[in-house]
N, C-alpha and C positions, 0 to 999 in steps of 0.2 A: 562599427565593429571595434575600432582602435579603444573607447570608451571600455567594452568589457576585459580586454586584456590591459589594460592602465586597470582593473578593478583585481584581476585577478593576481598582480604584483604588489599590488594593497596589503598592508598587514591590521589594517585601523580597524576596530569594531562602527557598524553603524548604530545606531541610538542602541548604547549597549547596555541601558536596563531594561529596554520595552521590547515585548516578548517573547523573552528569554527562554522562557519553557521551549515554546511553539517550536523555536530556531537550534534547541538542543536537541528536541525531538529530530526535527529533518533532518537535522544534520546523521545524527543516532540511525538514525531509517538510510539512509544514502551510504552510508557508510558499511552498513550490514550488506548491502545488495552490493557495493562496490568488493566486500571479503568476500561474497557468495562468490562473486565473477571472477575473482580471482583462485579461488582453490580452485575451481573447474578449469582455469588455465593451469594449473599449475598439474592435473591429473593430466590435462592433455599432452602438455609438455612433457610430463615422466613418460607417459605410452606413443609418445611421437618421434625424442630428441633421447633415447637413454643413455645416449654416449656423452651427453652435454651436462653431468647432473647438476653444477653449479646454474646453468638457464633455468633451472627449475625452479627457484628461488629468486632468484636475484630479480628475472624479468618481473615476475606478479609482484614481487617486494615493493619495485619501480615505479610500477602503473597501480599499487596500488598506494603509495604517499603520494603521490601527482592525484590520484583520485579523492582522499580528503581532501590536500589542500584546496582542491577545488570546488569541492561540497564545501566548504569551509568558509569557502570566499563565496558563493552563490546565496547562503543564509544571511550574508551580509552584502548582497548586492540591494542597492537602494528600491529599486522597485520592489523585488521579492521581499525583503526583507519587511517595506511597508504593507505588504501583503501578509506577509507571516503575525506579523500584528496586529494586522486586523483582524485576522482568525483568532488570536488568542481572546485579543477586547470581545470579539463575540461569544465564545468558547464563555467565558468571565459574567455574560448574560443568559446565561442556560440555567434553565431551574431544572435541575436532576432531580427524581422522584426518587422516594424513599425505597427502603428495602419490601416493602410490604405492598405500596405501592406497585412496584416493579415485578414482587411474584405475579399478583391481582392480574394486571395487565399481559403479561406472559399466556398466563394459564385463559385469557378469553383470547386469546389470537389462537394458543391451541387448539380449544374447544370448536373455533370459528372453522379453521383449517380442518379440523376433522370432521364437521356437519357438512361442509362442501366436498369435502371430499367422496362422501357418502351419497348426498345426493347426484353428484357429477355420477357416480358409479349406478345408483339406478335411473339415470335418465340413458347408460351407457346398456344396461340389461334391458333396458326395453324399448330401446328402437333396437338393438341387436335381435331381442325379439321377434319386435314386428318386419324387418329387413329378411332376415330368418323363416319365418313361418307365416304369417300373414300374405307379404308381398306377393309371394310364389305362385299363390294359391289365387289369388288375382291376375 
């Protein structure tokens, strides 16, 4: 445990050309959900503490630089980090399909989803049917 808080008073980048995207993106992502959390406290705060209005600020302000620097430090924790690059190195072996491609392919998952759809629907009309009117009668 002492390891991650010796990691989180760290200022050093870990291998800080290898991937880079990947470790900008999480970070970018954690950071957004870190502001989300924070203006919900901050709405709570104004409808909880209205007599306080400086607490309305200042706390989410707080918790939320303590909350990058430590997205900050977690995309640059050794483990994670060699993980986050290895997502990228994979990411970098993805053959993305073209534009036309990708309509192509689209439009037969459509197609597909809406023939099942169809038939799920008359195989549902007619045991409703036979449940219905056949059974009874037996």
């Amino acid at each position: 445990m002492s390891a991650i808080f010796q990691e989180l008073i760290r200022a050093g980048l870990y291998k800080r050309s290898q991937g880079r995207i990947t470790r900008q993106a999480t970070f970018a992502s954690l950071a957004i959900v870190i502001a989300l959390g924070m203006l919900r406290l901050m709405q709570t705060l104004e409808a909880s503490y209205p007599q306080y209005p400086q607490l309305r600020f200042i706390l989410p302000g707080v918790l939320f630089a303590i909350g990058c620097w430590v997205s900050y430090r977690l995309v640059n924790y050794p483990s994670f980090a060699d993980f986050l690059i290895a997502v990228e190195a994979e990411m970098n072996k993805v053959s993305w399909p073209t534009r036309n491609e990708l309509i192509r392919s689209s439009l037969v998952v459509l197609i597909v989803i809406f023939v099942l759809a169809a038939v799920l629907f008359l195989f549902d009309a007619f045991w409703s049917f036979v449940f219905r009117n056949i059974i009874p009668i037996l």
